[in-house]
C-alpha positions in Angstrom: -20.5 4.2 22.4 -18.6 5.2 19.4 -15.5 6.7 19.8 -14.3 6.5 15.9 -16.3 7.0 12.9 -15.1 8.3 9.6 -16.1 11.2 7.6 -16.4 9.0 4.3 -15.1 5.6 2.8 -11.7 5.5 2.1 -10.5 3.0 0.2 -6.5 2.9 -1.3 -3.9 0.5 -2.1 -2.6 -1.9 1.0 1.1 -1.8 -0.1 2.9 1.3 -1.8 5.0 1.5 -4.2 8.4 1.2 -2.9 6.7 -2.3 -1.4 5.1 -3.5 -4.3 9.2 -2.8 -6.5 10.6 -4.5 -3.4 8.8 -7.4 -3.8 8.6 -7.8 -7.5 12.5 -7.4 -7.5 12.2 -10.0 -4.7 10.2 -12.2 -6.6 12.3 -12.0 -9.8 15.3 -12.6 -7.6 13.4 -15.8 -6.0 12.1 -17.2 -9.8 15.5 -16.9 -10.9 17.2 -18.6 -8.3 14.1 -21.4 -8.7 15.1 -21.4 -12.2 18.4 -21.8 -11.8 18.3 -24.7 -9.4 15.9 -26.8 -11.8 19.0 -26.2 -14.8 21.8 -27.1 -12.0 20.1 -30.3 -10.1 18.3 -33.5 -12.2 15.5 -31.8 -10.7 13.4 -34.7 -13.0 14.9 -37.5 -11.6 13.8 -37.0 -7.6 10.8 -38.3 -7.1 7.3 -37.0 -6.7 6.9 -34.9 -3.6 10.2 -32.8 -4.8 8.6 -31.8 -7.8 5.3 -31.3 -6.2 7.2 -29.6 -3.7 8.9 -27.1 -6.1 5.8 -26.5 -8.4 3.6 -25.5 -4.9 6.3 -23.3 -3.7 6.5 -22.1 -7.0 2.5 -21.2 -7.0 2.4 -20.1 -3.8 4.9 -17.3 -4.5 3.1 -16.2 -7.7 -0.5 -16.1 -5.4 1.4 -14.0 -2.9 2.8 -11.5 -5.3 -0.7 -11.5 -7.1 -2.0 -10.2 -4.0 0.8 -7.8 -3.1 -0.1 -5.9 -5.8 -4.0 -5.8 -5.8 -4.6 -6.0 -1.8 -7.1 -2.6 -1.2 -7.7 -1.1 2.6 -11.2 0.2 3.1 -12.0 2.1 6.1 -15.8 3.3 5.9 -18.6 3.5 8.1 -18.9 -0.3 9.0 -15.4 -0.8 10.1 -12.0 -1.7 8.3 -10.9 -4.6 5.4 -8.2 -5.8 3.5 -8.3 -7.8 0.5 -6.2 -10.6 0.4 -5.6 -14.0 0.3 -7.6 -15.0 3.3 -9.8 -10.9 3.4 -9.3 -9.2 6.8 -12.7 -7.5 8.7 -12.9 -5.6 11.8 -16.0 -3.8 12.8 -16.0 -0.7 14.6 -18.1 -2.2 17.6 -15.2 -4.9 17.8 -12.3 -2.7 18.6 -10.9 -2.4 21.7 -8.0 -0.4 21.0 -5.9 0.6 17.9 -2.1 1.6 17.3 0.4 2.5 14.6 3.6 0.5 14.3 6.2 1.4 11.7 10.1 -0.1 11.3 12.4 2.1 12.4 14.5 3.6 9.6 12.5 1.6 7.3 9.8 3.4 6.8 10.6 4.5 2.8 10.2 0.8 2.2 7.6 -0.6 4.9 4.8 2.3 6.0 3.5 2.2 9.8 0.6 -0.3 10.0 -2.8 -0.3 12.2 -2.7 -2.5 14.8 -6.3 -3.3 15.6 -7.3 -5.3 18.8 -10.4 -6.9 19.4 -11.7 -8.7 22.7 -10.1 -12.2 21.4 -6.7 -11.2 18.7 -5.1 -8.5 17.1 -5.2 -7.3 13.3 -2.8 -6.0 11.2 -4.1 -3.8 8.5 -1.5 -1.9 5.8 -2.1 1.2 4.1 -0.1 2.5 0.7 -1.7 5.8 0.6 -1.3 8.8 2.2 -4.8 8.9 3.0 -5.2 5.5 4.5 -1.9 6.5 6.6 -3.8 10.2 7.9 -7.1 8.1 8.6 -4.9 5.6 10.6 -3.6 8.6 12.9 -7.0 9.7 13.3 -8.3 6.1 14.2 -5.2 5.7 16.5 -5.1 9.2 17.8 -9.2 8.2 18.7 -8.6 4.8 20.6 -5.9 6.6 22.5 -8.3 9.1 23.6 -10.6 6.9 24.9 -8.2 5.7 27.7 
């Protein structure tokens, strides 16, 4: 049985934009601090690992901001995704139950998220739109009904 299916795809941005000027501020702040630490420590001197260390820590926070700012939400027909890293998938015929979560206070910076559980985890999806954020009400709104 079916107890969610939307009217059309939706597809919009994972992270708004207050999230995506957080964390570029965030990751200017963190490049400049790297930056900073090379100039003030004989960062050349240490030995292997440290500088692997560094340059991996240094990638890893370019790949995550990469995807900050490109990660999409799709909710269509077939279930929910998020482009990432690692890409997140839920079909509809997985769900067990659905919620919204927000920060309290917070939520000018960090917009509620669906919570989506499945017989075996749960899955966080994010939506920077308003329309991802109505179709999450609607999805959450429909799982709660079921009950």
């Amino acid at each position: 049985m079916q107890f969610y299916e939307p009217a059309g795809a939706i597809i919009g941005p994972a992270y708004g934009a207050g999230f995506k000027t957080f964390a570029s501020l965030l990751t200017v702040a963190l490049l400049a601090y790297g930056v900073s630490v090379t100039l003030r420590y004989p960062v050349l001197s240490y030995g292997f690992g440290v500088k692997a260390m560094l340059v991996c820590a240094a990638a890893l926070l370019m790949v995550s901001y990469y995807w900050f700012l490109r990660s999409v939400t799709t909710i269509d027909a077939a279930g929910i995704r998020q482009s990432f890293v690692v890409d997140k998938r839920v079909e509809w015929r997985d769900v067990r139950g659905a919620k919204m979560i927000g920060i309290p206070y917070l939520s000018w910076l960090f917009p509620p998220r669906m919570v989506v559980r499945t017989g075996t985890s749960f899955t966080t999806f994010n939506g920077g739109s308003r329309e991802l954020l109505i179709e999450f009400a609607k999805i959450s709104l429909a799982f709660q009904m079921k009950k």
